[in-house]
DRENVEX-428388 format. One line per field, with one value per residue (C-alpha): residue number from 1; residue in one letter; x, y, z. Coordinates in pm, 1 decimal. Layout:
guke	c(NUM_...)
lopa	c(A_...)
xx	c(X_...)
yy	c(Y_...)
zz	c(Z_...)
This chain:
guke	c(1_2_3_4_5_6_7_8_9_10_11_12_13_14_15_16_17_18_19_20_21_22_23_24_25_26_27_28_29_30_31_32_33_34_35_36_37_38_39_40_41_42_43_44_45_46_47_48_49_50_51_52_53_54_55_56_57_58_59_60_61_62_63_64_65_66_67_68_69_70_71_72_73_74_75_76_77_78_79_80_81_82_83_84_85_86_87_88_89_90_91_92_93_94_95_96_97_98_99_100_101_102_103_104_105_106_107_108_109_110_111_112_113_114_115_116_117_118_119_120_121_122_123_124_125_126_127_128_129_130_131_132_133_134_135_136_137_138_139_140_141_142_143_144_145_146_147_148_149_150_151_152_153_154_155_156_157_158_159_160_161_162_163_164_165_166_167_168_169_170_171_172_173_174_175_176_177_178_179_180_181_182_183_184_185_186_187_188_189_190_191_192_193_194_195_196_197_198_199_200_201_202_203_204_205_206_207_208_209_210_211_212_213_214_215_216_217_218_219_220_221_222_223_224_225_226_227_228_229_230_231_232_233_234_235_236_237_238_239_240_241_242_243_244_245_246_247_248_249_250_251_252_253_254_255_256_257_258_259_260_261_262_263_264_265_266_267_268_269_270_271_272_273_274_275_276_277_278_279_280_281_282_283_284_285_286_287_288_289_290_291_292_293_294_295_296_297_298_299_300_301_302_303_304_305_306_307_308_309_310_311_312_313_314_315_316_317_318_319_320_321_322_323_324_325_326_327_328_329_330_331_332_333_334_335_336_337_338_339_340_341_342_343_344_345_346_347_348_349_350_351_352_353_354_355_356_357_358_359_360_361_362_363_364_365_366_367_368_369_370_371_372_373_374_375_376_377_378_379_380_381_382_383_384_385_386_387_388_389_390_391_392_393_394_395_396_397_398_399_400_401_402_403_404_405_406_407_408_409_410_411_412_413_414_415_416_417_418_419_420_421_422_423_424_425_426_427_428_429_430_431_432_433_434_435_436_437_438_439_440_441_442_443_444_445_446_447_448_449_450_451_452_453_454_455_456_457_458_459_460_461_462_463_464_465_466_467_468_469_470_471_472_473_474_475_476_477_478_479_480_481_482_483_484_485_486_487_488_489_490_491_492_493_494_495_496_497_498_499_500_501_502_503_504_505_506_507_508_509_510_511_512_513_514_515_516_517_518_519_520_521_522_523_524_525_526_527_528_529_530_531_532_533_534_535_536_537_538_539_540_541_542_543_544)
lopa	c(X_X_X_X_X_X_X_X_X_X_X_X_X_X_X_X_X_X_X_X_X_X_X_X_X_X_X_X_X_X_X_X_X_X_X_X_X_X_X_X_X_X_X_X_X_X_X_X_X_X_X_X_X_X_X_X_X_X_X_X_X_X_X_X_X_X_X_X_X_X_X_X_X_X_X_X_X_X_X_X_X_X_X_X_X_X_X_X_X_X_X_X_X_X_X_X_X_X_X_X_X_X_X_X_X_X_X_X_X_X_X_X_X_X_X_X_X_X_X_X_X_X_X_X_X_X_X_X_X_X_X_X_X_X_X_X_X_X_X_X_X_X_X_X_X_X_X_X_X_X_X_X_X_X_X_X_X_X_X_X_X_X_X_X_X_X_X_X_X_X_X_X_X_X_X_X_X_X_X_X_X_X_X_X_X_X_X_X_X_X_X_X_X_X_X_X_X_X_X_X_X_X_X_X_X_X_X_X_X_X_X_X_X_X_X_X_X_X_X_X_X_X_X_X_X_X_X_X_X_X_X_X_X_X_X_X_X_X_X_X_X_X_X_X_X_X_X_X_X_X_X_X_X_X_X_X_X_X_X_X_X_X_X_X_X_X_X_X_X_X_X_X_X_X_X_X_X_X_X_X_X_X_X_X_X_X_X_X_X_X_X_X_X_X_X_X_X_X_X_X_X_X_X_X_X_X_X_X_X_X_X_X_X_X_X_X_X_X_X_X_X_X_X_X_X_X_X_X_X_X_X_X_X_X_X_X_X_X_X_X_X_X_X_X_X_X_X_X_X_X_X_X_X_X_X_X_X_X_X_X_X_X_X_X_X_X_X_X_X_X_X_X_X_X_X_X_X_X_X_X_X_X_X_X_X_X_X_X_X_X_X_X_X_X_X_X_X_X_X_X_X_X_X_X_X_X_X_X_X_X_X_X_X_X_X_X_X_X_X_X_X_X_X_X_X_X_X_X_X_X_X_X_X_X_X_X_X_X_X_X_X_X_X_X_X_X_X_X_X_X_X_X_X_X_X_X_X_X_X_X_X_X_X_X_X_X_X_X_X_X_X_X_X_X_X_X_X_X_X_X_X_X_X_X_X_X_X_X_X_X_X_X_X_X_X_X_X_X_X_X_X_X_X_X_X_X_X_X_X_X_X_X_X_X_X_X_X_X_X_X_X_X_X_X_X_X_X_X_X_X_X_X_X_X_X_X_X_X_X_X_X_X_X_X)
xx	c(-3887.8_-3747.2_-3647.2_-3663.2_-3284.1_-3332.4_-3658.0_-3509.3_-3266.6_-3513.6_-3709.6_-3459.7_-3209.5_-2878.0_-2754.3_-2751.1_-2401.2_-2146.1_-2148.6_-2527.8_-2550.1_-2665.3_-2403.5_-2551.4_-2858.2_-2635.9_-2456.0_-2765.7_-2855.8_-2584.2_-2535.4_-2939.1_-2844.9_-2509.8_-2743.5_-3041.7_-2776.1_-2619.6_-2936.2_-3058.3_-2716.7_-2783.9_-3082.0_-2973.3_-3211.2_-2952.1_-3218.5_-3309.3_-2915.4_-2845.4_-3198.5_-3013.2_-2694.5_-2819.5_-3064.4_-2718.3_-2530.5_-2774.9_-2823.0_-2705.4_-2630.0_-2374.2_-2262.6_-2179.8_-1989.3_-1809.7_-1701.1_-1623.5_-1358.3_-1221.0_-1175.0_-1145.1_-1072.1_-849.8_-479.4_-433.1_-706.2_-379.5_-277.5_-367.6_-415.6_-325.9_-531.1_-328.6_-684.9_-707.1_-1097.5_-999.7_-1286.9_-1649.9_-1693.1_-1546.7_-1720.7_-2006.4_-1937.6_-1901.9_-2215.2_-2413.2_-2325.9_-2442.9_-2284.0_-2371.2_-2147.0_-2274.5_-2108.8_-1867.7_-1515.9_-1212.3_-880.3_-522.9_-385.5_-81.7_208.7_464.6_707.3_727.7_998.2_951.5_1180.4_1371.1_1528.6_1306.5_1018.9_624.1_430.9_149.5_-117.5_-298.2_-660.5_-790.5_-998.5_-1299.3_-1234.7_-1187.9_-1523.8_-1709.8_-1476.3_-1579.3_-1955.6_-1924.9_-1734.1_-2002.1_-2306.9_-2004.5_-1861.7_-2163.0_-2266.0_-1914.5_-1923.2_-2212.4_-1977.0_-1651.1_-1414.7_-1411.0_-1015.3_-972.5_-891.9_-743.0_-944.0_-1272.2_-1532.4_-1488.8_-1162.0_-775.3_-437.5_-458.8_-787.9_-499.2_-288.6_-528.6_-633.3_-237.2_-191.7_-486.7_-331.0_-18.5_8.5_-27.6_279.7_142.7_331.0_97.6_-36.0_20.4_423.0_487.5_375.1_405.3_473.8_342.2_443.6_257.4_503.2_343.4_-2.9_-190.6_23.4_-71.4_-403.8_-613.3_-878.5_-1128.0_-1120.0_-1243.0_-1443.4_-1624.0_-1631.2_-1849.2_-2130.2_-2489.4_-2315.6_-2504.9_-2114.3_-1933.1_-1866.9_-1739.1_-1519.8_-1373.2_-1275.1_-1146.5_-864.9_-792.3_-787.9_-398.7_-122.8_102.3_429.3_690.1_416.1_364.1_54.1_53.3_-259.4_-296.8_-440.2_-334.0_-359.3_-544.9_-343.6_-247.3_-394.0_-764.8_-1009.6_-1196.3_-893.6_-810.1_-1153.8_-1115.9_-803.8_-972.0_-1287.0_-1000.7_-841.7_-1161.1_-1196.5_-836.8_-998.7_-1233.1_-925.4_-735.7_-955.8_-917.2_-627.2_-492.6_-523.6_-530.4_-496.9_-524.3_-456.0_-466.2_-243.8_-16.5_-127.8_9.8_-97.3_-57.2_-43.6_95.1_337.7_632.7_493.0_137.5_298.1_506.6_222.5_-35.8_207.0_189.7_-222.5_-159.1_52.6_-235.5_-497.0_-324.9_-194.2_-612.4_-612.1_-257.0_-58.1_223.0_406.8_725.5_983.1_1275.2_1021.4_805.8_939.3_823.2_900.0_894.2_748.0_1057.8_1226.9_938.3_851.4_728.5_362.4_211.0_493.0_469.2_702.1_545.1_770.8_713.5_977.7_1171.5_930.9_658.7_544.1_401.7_556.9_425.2_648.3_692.8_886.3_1256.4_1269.9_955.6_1133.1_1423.1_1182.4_992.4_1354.2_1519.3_1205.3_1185.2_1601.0_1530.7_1231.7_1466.8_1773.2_1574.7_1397.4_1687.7_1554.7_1146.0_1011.0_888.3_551.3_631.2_815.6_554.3_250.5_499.7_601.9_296.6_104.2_383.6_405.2_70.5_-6.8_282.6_196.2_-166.0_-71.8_135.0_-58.4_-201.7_87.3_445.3_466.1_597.3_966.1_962.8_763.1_994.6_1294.7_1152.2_1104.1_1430.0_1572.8_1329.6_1437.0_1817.7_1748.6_1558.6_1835.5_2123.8_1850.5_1824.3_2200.5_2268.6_1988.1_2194.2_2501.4_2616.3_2392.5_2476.8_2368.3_2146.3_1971.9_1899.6_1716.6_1529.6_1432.4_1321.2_1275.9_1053.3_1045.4_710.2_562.2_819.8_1026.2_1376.0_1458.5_1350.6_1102.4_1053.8_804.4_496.7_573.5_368.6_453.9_491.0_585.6_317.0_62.1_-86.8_-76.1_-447.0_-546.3_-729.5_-1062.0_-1087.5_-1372.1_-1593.6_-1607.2_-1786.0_-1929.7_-1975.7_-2114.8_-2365.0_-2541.0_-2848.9_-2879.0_-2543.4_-2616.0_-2583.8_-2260.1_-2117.6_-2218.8_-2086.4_-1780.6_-1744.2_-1733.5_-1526.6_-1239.6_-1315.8_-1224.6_-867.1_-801.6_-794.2_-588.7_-815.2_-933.8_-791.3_-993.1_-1053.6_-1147.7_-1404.8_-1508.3_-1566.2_-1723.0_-2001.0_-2073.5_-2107.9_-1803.5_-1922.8_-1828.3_-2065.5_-2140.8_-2169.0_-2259.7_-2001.7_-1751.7_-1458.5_-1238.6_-1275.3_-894.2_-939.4_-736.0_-1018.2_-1040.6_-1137.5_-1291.0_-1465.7_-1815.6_-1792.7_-1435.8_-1171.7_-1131.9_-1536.6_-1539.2_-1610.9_-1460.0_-1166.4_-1376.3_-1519.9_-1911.8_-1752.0_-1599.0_-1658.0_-1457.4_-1533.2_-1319.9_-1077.3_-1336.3_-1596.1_-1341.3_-1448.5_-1826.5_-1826.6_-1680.1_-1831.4_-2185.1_-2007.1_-2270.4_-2554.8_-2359.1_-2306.5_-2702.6_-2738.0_-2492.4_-2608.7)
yy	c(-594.2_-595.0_-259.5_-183.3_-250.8_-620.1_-655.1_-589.0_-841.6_-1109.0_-1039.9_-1135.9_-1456.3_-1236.4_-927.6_-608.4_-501.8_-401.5_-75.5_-2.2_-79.6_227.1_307.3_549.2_326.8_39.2_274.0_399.7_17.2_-126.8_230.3_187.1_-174.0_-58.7_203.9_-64.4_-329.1_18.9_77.4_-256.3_-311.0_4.1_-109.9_-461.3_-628.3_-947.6_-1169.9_-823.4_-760.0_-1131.4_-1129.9_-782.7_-923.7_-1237.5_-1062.8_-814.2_-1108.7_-1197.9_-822.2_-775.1_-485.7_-574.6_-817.7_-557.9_-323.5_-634.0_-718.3_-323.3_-278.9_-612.3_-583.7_-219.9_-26.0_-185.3_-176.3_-578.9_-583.2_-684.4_-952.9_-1320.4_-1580.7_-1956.0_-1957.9_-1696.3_-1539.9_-1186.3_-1000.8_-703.2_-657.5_-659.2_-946.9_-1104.4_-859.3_-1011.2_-1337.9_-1322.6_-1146.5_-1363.0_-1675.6_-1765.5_-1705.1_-1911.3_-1830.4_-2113.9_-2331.4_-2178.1_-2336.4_-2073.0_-2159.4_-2137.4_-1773.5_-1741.0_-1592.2_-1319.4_-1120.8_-789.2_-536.5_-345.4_-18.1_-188.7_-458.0_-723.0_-885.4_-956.7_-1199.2_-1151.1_-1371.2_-1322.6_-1472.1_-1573.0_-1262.3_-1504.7_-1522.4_-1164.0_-1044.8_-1286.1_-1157.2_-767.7_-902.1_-1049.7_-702.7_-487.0_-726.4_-750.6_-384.6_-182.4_-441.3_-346.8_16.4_27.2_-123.3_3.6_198.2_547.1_560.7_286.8_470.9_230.5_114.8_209.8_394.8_786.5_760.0_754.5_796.2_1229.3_1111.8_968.4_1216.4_1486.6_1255.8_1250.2_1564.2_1726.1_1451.7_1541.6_1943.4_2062.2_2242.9_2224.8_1994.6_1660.5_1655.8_1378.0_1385.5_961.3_703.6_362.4_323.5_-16.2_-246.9_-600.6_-887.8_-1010.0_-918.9_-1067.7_-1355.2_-1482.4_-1348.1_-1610.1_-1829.8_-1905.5_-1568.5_-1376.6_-1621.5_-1599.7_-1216.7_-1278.4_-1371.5_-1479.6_-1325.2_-1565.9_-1615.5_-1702.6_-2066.7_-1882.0_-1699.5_-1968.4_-2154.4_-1861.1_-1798.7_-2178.5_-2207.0_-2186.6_-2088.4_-2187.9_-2144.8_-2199.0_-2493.6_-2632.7_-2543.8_-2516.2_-2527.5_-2224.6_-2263.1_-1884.8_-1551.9_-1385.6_-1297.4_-981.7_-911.0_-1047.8_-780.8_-888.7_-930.1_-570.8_-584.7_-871.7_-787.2_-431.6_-671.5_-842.5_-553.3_-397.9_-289.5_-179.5_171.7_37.8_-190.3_48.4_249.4_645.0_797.6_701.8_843.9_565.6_587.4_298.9_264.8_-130.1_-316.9_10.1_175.0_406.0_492.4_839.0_901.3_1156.1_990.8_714.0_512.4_492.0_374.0_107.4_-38.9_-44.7_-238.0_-582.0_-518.0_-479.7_-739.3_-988.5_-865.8_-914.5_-1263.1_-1363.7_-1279.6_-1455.2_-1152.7_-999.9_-702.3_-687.6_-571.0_-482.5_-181.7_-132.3_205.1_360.4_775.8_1127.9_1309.9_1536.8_1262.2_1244.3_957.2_842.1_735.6_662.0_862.0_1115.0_1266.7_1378.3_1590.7_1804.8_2084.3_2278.3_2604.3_2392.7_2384.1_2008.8_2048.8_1764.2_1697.9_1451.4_1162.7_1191.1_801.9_936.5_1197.0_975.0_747.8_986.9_1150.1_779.6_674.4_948.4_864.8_549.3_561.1_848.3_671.2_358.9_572.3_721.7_852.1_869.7_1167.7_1488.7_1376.5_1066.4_1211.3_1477.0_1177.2_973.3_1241.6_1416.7_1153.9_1087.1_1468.5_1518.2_1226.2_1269.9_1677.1_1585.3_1325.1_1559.4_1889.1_1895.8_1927.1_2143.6_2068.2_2413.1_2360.0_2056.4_2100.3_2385.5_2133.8_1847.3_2107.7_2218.3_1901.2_1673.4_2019.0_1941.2_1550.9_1629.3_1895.8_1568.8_1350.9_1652.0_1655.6_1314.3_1283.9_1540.9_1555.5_1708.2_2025.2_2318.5_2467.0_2703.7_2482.4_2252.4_2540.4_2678.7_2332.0_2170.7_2478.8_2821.7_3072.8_3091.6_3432.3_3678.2_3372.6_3423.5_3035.3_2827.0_2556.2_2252.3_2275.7_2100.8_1950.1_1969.2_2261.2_2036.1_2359.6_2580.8_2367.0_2550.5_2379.0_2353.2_2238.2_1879.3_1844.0_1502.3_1317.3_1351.9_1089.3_772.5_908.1_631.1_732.5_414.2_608.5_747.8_1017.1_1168.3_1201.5_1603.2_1584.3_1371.8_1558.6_1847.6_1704.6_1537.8_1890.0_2004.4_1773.5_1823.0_2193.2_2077.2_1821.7_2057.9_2307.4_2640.1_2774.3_2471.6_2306.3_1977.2_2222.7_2445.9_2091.9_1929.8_2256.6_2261.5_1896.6_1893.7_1748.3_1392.9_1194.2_1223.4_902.9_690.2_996.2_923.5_1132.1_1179.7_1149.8_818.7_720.0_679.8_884.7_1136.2_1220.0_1524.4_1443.0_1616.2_1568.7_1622.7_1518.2_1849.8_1616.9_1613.7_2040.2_2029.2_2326.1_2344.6_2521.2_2404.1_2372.3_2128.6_1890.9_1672.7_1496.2_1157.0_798.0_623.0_375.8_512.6_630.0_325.6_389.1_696.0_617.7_281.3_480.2_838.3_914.3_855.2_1051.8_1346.6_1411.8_1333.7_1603.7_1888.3)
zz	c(-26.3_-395.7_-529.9_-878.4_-963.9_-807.8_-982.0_-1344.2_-1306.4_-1208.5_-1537.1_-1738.7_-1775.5_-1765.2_-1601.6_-1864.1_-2050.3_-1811.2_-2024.2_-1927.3_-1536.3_-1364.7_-1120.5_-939.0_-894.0_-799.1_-532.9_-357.6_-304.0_-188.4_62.3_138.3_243.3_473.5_642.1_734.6_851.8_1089.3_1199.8_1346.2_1493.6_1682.1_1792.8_1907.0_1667.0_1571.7_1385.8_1161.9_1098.7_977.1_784.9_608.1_612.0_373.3_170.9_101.9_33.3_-226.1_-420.3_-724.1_-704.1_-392.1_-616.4_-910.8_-669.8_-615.7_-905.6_-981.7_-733.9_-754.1_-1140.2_-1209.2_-876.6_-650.8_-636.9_-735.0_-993.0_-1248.0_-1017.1_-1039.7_-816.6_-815.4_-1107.8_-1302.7_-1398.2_-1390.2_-1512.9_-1699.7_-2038.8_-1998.5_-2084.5_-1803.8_-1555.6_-1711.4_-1681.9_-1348.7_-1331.4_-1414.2_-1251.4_-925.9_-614.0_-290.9_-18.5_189.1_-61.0_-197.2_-154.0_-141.0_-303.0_-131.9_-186.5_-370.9_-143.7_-253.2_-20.5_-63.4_81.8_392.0_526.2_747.9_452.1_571.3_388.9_446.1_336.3_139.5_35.3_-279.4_-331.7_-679.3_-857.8_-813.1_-393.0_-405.2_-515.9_-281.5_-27.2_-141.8_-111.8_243.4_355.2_226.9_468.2_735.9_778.0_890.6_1166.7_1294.3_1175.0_1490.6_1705.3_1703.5_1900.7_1811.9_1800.0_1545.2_1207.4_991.2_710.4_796.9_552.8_581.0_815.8_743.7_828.4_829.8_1122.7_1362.2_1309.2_1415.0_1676.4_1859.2_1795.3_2035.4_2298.1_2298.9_2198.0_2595.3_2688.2_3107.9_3344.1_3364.2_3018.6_2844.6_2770.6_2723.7_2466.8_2438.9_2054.4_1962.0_1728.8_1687.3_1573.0_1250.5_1347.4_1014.0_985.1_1390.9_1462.1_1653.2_1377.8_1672.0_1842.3_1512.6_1472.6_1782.2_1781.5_1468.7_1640.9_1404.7_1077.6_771.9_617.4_912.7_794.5_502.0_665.6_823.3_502.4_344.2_699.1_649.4_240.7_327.4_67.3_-221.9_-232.7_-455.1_-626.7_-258.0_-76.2_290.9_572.7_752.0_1119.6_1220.4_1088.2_796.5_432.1_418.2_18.9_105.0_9.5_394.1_630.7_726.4_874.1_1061.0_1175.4_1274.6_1448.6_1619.1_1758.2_1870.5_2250.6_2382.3_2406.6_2656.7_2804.6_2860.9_3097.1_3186.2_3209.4_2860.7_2515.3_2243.8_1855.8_1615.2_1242.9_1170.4_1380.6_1456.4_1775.4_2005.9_2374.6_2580.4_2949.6_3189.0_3325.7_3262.8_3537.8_3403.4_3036.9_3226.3_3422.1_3080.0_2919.7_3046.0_3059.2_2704.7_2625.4_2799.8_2626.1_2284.3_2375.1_2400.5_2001.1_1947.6_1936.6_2102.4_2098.4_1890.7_2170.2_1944.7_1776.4_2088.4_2239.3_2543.3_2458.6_2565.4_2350.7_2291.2_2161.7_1886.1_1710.7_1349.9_1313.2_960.0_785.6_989.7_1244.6_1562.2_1845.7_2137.4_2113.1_2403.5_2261.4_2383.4_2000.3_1906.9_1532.4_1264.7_997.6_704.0_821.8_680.7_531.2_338.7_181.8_107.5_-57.2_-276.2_-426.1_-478.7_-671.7_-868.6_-966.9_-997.0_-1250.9_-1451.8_-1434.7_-1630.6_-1881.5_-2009.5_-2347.7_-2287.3_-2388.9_-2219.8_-2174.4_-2023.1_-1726.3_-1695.5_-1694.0_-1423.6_-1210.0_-1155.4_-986.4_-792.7_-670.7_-644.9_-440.0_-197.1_-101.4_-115.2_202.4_359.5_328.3_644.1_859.5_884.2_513.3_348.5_395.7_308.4_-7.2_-115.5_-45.2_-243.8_-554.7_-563.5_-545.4_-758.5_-1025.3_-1001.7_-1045.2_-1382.6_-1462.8_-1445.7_-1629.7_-1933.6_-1945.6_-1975.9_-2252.3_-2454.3_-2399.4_-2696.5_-2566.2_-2440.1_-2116.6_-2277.9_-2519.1_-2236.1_-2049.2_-2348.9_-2429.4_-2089.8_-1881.8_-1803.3_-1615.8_-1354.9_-1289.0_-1128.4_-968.4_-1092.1_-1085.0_-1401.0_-1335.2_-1573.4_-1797.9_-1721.7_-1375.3_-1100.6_-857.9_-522.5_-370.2_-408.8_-252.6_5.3_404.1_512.3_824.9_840.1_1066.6_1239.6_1206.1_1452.1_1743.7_1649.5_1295.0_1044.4_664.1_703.9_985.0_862.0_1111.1_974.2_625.7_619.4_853.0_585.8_293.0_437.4_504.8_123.0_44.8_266.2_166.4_-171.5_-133.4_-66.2_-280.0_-589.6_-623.0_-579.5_-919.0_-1121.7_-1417.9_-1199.4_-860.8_-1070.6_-1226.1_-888.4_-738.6_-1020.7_-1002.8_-606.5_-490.8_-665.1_-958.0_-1263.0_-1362.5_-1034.5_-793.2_-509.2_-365.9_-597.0_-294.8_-232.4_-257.2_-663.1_-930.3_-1150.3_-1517.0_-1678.2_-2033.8_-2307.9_-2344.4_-2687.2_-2814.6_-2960.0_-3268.5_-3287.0_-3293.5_-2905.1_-2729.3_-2423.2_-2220.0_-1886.8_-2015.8_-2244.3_-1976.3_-1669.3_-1385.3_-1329.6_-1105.7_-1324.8_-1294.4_-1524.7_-1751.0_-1961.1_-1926.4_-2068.5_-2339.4_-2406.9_-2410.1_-2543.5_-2777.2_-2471.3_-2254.9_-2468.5_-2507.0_-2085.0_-2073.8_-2322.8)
């Protein structure tokens, strides 16, 4: 059946302006869709799942989301291809639009490799479709990813709708905080030598049973790559960069869980995993089990990283640092290369912006703060948060004197720096307060709970909410914002924590006589920052 969104496009040769697609409309299709394809997975009904899967393929409004987070949402929507094309106007969006996409016969190019840096001084390859590739890739995930959201393990976190990192965390945590003899004390700390770059072609392949775009697929893991202006075949692996391959390399990965039998705890996030037993003995034996059952999908375990370790020897996982102490306390705490990281950027960034002003810093830093305690405030945070503040203070103190040096002490304080509440110590003005964000604890999702399951709909809306509660800061403008438009963006209706940055605007503009106070303004994705104001003048009388 055609709803109505499909139906208007039919009656009409081209797609409407970018600027007047109903988002919210397009969002309850494409989730509609996801939740039918969940359903007769569940069921076992394969011919009704590929009939879903093709007629998804073939939505607009699929195709729209697409093209949205490919061009306006994602992290590489600036970075080209082979082609050197990038989509970032309108008009391009609707270019794209409105030209037909077959993926039976569509024809992928090579990805463009870069390396970029990893901790340990090394570098990884990855491989960079064209924009184009990318949104047929984002249209084959969305009819792909909820025939597999049905299927998978419950212990697989990485990349999945409604899971993430803080989900493993939470996960390890209630295996391994048991101070009683014969708990589970050892872990095998995995590491998978270059896991995207040798994943087995055939093997995904064959895991991907009836889906409509599996030939697709398969031309897209074998487009190869250019570089340096030489292209080369590719007969293993999937790019790292590819909008589809961290689900194929989570589809790949599926079933250790089950592999690994009882006995074992088992946490996944990508191609990092780590297993928990009772004993050293049961950790040795699972290893070589493990090491076969990789070697089926072409991968093996990097032995230099692989670590088999007590858990009061602790061990990093995600960013995080995870130890059993002598007190018989399991104590989570921000890994210590993190930390390092987060202080040399922020030196870095001031040491080359020498004389930007005020604002600037504030507009670079605070993201940076923000998004760093808003990782890390679910764990043994507060110490570390109050560490990070003084520190991140006296880097910006060395940055103020070097911008004046002609200044005295005092000037420099009067100019940069306040005093906050009865705190003796002067803060600078305007930066985010890292240190008074306040540790709450994280819930883990619950078992096998997928957002395309119908039957869930009021666990997950509850739970948008809850997360919401702690993303803001408790009785800030964007908290009371968020609070009094139900946890969800305003102009596209889904959760504003979705992993995007937010806006607060004016509905009516300060320089139009519209007032500062909160009846006057919304929250809303980075994403439809340029909605609203392409259609201000609608959106102001939607609003009143």
């Amino acid at each position: 059946m055609i709803n109505g969104l499909e139906a208007e496009m039919q009656k009409c040769d081209r797609v409407p302006p970018w600027t007047s697609i109903d988002w919210k409309k397009v969002e309850r299709k494409v989730t509609n869709f996801r939740r039918r394809i969940f359903k007769a997975t569940e069921r076992g009904d394969l011919k009704q799942v590929a009939n879903l899967q093709k007629l998804a393929s073939r939505s607009f409004a699929v195709k729209a989301l697409a093209i949205k987070r490919a061009t306006q949402i994602n992290n590489g929507k600036n970075t080209a291809g082979i082609d050197g094309k990038i989509i970032d106007d309108h008009a391009g969006r609707e270019k794209v639009a409105n030209e037909k996409i077959d993926l039976n016969s569509h024809k992928p190019l090579p990805v463009r490799r870069v390396y970029i840096p990893k901790p340990d001084r090394s570098k990884r390859p990855l491989g960079i479709p064209t924009i184009k590739d990318r949104i047929i890739q984002g249209i084959g995930k969305t009819a792909l990813e909820p025939e597999w959201e049905a299927k998978s393990e419950n212990n697989s976190f990485g990349f999945r709708p409604g899971r993430c990192a803080h989900d493993a965390i939470e996960e390890i945590h209630a295996a391994l905080n048991n101070s009683a003899v014969g708990r589970n004390q050892w872990i095998l700390d995995a590491d998978i030598s270059k896991a995207f770059d040798t994943i087995n072609h055939e093997f995904i392949l064959k895991q991907l049973g009836n889906f409509p775009a599996k030939d697709l697929i398969s031309r897209w893991l074998k487009a190869g790559f250019v570089e340096y202006g030489k292209t080369h075949e590719t007969t293993i692996g999937t790019p790292q960069g590819g909008v589809i391959s961290p689900l194929l390399a989570n589809i790949a990965l599926d079933g250790l869980q089950k592999h690994l039998g009882k006995g074992y705890r088992y946490v996944r996030y990508a191609d990092d995993f780590v297993i928990m037993a009772k004993t050293k003995q049961a950790i040795e034996e699972i290893k070589p089990k493990v090491e076969q059952w990789l070697l089926k999908r072409g991968l093996k375990l990097n032995d230099e990283k692989t670590k088999i370790i007590h858990r009061e020897e602790g061990f990093n996982f995600l960013g995080f640092h995870i130890r059993m102490y002598k007190n018989g306390k399991l104590i989570i705490k921000p890994q210590k290369e993190k930390i390092k990281g987060l202080l040399d950027k922020i030196r870095t960034w001031l040491d080359e912006h020498k004389q930007v002003k005020t604002e600037t810093v504030i507009e670079k830093l605070n993201p940076i703060l923000r998004g760093w305690a808003n990782y890390y405030r679910f764990i043994c945070s507060k110490k570390t948060f109050s560490n990070i503040e003084h520190k991140v203070r006296w880097i910006l103190w060395k940055w103020a004197k070097r911008r004046h040096p002609n200044k005295s002490k005092s000037w420099i304080l009067n100019k940069y720096y306040e005093k906050s509440g009865k705190e003796s110590s002067m803060i600078f003005k305007g930066l985010y307060r890292i240190n008074k964000i306040p540790i709450v604890r994280y819930i883990k999702v619950k078992g096998n709970a997928s957002p395309d399951d119908p039957k869930l709909l009021e666990y997950w809306e509850n739970r948008g909410k809850r997360l919401g509660k702690v993303q803001f800061a408790r009785g800030s403008t964007r908290y009371l914002l968020a609070r009094n438009q139900n946890w969800k963006c305003y102009l596209c209706g889904n959760w504003l924590m979705n992993g995007e940055d937010v806006h607060v605007n004016h509905i009516i503009p300060r320089n139009e006589g519209g007032s500062d106070d909160i009846s006057n303004k919304i929250i809303y994705h980075e994403s439809c920052h340029y909605q609203w104001h392409s259609n201000r003048n609608k959106n102001k009388l939607r609003a009143a």
